[in-house]
N, C-alpha and C positions, 0 to 999 in steps of 0.2 A: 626504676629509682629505688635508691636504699630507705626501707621504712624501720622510723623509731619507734620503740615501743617503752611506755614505763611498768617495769618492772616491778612488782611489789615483792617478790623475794628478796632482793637485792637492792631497793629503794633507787634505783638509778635507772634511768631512760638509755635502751641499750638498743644496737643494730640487731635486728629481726634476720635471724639466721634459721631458714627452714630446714626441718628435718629429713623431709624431702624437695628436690629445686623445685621452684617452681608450683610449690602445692603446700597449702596449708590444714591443719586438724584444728578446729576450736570446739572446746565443751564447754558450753554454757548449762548454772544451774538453772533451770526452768521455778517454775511456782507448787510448792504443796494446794492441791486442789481441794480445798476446805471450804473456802469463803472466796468471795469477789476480789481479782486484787486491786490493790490499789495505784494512785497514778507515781506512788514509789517504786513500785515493784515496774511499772510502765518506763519508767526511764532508764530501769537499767536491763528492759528487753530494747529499748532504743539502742543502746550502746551497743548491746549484741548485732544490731542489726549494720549501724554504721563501721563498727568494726569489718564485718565480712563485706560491706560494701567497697572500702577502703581498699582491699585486699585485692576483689575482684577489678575495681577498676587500675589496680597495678599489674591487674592479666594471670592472675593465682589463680590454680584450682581449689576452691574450698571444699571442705568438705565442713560440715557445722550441726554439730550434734547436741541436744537438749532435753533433758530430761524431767517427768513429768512426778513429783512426788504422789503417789496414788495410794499409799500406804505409811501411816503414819500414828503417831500418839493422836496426833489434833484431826485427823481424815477420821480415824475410828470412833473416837470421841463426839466428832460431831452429825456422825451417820446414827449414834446412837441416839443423840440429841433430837433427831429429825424423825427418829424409826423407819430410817432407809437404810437397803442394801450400802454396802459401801461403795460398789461401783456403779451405783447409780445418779449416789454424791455425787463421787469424782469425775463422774464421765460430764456431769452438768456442769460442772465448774471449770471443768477444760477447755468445753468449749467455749465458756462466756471468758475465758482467759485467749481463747484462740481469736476468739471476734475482737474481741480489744486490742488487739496486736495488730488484726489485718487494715483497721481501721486507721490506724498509726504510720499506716504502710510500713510495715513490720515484714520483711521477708522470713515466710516458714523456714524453717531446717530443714535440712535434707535429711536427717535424721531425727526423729522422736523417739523417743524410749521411755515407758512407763515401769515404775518398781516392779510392781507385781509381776510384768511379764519377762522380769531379772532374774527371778527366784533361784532355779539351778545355777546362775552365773554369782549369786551373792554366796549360797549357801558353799557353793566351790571354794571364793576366795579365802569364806570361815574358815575352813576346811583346813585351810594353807597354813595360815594364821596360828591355827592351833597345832599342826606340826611342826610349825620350825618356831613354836614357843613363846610367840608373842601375845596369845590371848589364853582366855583360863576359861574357865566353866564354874560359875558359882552357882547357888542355888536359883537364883532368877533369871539368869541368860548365862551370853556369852559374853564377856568383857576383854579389852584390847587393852594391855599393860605401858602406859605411855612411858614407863620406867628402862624398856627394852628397845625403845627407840630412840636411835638415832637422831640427834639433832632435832628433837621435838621441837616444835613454838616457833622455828627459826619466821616461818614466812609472818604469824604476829610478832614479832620480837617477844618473844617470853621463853621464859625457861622452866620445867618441869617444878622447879619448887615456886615462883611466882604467879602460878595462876590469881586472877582474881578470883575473891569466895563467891562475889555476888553469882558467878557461870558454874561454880562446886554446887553451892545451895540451890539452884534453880535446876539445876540436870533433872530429867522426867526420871530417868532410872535409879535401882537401890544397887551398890557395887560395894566392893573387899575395899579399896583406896577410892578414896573420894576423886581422885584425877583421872583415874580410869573411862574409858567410854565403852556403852553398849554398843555390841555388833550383830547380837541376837537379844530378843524376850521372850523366854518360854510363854507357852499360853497357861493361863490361870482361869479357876473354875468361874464357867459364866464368861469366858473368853474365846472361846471355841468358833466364833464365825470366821475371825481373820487370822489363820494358822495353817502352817503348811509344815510336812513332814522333811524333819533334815535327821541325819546321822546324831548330829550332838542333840538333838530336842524336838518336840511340837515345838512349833512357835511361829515367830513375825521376826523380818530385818529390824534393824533401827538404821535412823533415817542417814549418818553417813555411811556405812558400809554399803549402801544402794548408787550415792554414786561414784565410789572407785567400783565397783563391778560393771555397772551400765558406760562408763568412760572409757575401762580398757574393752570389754566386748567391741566395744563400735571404733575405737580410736588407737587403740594396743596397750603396750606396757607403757610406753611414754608419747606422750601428746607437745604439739605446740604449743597451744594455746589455751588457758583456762581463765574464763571469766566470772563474775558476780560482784553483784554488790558490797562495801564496804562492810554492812553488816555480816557478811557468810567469813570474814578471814580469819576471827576465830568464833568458834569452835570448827565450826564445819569443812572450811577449807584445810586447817590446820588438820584436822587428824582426817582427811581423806588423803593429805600427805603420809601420815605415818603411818597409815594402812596397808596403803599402796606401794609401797616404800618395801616397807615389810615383806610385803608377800612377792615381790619380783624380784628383790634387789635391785631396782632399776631406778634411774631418776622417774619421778611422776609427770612433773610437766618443766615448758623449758621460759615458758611468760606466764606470770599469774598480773591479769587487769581486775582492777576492782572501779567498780563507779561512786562516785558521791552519793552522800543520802538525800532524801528530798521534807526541806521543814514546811509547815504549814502554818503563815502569819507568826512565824519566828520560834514553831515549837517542832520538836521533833513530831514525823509524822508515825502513826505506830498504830493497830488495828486493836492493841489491850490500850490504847486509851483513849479510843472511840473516836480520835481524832482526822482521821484519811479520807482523800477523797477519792472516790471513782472518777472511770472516765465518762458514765451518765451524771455524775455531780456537774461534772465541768461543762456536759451541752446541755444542762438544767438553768445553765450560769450563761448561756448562750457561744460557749467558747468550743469552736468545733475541734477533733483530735488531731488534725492536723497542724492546727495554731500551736496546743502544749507540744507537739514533735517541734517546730517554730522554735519555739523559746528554749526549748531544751537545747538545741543545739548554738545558742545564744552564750551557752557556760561551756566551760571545762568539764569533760564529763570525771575527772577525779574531782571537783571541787561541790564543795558542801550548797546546794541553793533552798532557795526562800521560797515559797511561791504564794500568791495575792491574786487576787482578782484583779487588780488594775495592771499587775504586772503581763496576767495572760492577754488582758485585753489589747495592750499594747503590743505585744506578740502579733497576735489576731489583726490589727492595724496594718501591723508591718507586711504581713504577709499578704495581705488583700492587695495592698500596693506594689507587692513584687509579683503578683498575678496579674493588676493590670500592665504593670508595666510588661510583661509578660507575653501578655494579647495583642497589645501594639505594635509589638515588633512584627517585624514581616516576616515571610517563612520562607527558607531557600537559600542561607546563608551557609559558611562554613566557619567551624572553630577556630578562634581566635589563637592562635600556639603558645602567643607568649601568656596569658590570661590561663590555660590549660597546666601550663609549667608549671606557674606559682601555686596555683591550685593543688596543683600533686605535691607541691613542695609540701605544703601547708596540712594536708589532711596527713601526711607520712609523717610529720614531726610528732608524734603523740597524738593524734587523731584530733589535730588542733582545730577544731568548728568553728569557734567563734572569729577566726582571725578567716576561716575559708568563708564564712558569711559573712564577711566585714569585707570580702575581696569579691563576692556576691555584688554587692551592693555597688563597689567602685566599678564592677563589670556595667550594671544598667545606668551610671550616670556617665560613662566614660564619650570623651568628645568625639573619640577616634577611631572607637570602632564600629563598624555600621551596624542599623538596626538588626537587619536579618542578619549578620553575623554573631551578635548578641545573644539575638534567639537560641542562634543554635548552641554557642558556649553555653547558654543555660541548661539546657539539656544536657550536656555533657554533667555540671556540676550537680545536675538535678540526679545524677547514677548515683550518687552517695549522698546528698542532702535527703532525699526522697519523700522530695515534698510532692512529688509527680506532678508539676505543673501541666504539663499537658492535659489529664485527665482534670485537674480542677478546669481549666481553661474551657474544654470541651462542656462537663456537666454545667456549668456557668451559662453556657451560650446558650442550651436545650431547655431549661427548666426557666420556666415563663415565674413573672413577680407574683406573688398575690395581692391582691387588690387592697387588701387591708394594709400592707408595707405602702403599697403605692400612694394610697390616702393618707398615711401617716405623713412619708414624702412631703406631700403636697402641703401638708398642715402646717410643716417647717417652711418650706419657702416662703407661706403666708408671713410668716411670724419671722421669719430674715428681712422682709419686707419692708414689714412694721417695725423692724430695730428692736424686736423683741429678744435680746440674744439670750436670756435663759432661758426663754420657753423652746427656741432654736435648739439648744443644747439638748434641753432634754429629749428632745423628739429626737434628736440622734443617737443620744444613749438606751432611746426606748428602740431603737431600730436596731443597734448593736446589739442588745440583748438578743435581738429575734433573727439573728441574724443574717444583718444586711450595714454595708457603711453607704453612707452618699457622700457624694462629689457634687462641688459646685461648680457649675461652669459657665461661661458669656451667655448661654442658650438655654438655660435653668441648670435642673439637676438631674445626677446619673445616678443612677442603684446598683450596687453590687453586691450579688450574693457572698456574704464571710463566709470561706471554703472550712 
């Protein structure tokens, strides 16, 4: 089936024409490994991930390459902060970025690439750069002359004399033109840990020139697919176009997806102003990572969302209830064809979730199709939802209640009994907290562990 994709070069939802049949490239930016990230940066490793799912379940070969910032202004900065090696920082924050992903059921990449281990392929592209004229050598690095590029800003709509000052003012480096971007910083005295020997200098990358060298190493001169968040299209997406650009003459990529931001109680969420949560914030809050994967795919992943506690909780509801209903079904059935179609219709139109989990939903109420055949379409929708119901379904049925849920339990019935219905309530809200939902039924009550 033909898949749509929306464009952010071109602002238009276009048919997905691979480079090569049958087989797709996507780079995704990954997380500078500094600090914890947060469940903003989580949603749009979500997107990375239903994207290539999307893909594979149209019978693609993916290929899906992501890369790890390891070396940076804010990596150096805060190694010094800690009086740690710097890759000892990075190597702890990757992982706790890799465990937060797996938990999300986040499929790894087939590829990872770390800056550092870029070095000859960044210091090469310099190289280019400054032979066919498009970067200088000033006293402090190397700088990339946006003046010499072609078609600069196109993918932000902007133009070489239109930048905003707030992203001039704020740039970490000192340069000749304030629009210019570093592609190198010499090392300065007292700077000597994180530097490597290139022809033009001592020194360190700066942080876009690392991923147009780690993108075409793994993916060539031009890729299919590039993604990240709303936040990277400019600066960072924008001149790893004119970089790349530059130095191959080649189109860079042929789809740029961007994801929505993720606000917190209706503010932008942002790590300079202390505002973010983790994903241990959220099962602190009792809302396990598969519920926020839930709700995420609940939006548009281009569209701006809110998030709330009461909103994840209902998330979390929703999805205990498509586990049990989940369980119930019998096992042995076969996919539903026509339920499958719409399906593929639905995730191929712009990676449309909400309307594929709204078809979710019509699948487990539906009259007509039988249980075990249910089942099995859920599975099938479960390759790209990747709620992996089965494995919730299974850890559910092995991991016995603890007795202090069960007593709770018990507390509430008393008190449904007694027509006590807010102390009812609360007992249930103190169980979601800890999480578990109960069902009521003719015969008492059921407990379910919230996945």
């Amino acid at each position: 089936m033909n898949i749509y994709l929306h464009n952010t070069l071109t602002g238009k939802k276009e048919l997905f024409t691979p480079i090569k049949k049958g087989a797709v490239g996507i780079y995704q930016c990954g997380p500078t490994v500094y600090d914890t990230v947060h469940i903003g940066n989580l949603r749009t490793s979500v997107l990375y991930d239903i994207v290539r799912r999307v893909f594979e379940f149209n019978d693609y070969t993916v290929t899906q390459v992501m890369n790890i910032t390891d070396v940076d202004d804010k990596t150096i900065r805060r190694s010094s902060e800690e009086n740690v090696a710097l890759s000892i920082l990075t190597q702890k924050y990757e992982k706790l970025f890799l465990d937060d992903v797996a938990v999300l059921h986040i499929k790894p990449p087939h590829i990872l690439l770390r800056a550092t281990e870029a070095i000859p392929e960044i210091i090469a592209l310099i190289e280019t750069l400054l032979k066919k004229g498009f970067a200088y050598k000033a006293d402090d690095g190397i700088y990339f002359s946006i003046k010499k590029s072609k078609g600069y800003g196109v993918l932000a709509r902007l133009s070489v004399e239109s930048h905003t000052e707030e992203r001039i003012h704020n740039d970490e480096y000192d340069k000749e033109h304030p629009r210019d971007f570093a592609l190198w910083k010499f090392s300065e005295s007292g700077d000597e840990k994180v530097v490597w020997e290139a022809p033009f200098g001592k020194g360190r990358p700066g942080w876009h020139i690392e991923c147009s060298a780690m993108s075409i190493k793994a993916l060539g001169h031009t890729i299919d697919i590039h993604m990240g968040g709303a936040d990277l299209i400019f600066p960072h997406h924008t001149n790893e176009i004119a970089q790349s650009e530059a130095a191959t003459g080649e189109l860079f990529v042929h789809y740029w997806l961007h994801g929505g931001m993720v606000n917190v109680n209706d503010d932008k969420m942002a790590k300079s102003k202390k505002n973010f949560l983790k994903r241990v914030d959220l099962e602190e809050q009792g809302i396990s990572p598969v519920a926020y994967r839930y709700w995420l795919l609940s939006a548009h992943y281009r569209t701006q969302v809110n998030v709330t506690l009461e909103a994840l909780q209902a998330a979390q509801t929703a999805l205990t209830k498509l586990l049990r209903h989940f369980m119930d079904f019998e096992n042995g059935g076969s996919a539903d064809a026509r339920y499958i179609e719409q399906f593929n219709t639905l995730i191929n139109d712009d990676v449309d979730m909400p309307k594929a989990l709204a078809l979710t939903w019509e699948l487990v109420k539906s009259k007509t199709v039988k249980p075990e055949d249910k089942k099995a379409t859920l599975l099938e929708f479960d390759k790209v939802l990747g709620l992996d119901l089965a494995a919730l379904a299974a850890a559910e049925i092995q991991e016995p209640t603890p007795p202090e849920i069960t007593a709770l339990a018990e507390e509430r019935e008393v008190a449904r009994k007694e027509k006590d219905w807010q102390k009812a309530d609360a007992l249930r809200n103190e169980l979601l907290s800890r999480g578990y939902d109960v069902k009521d039924t003719e015969k008492g009550f059921e407990l379910k562990k919230v996945t």
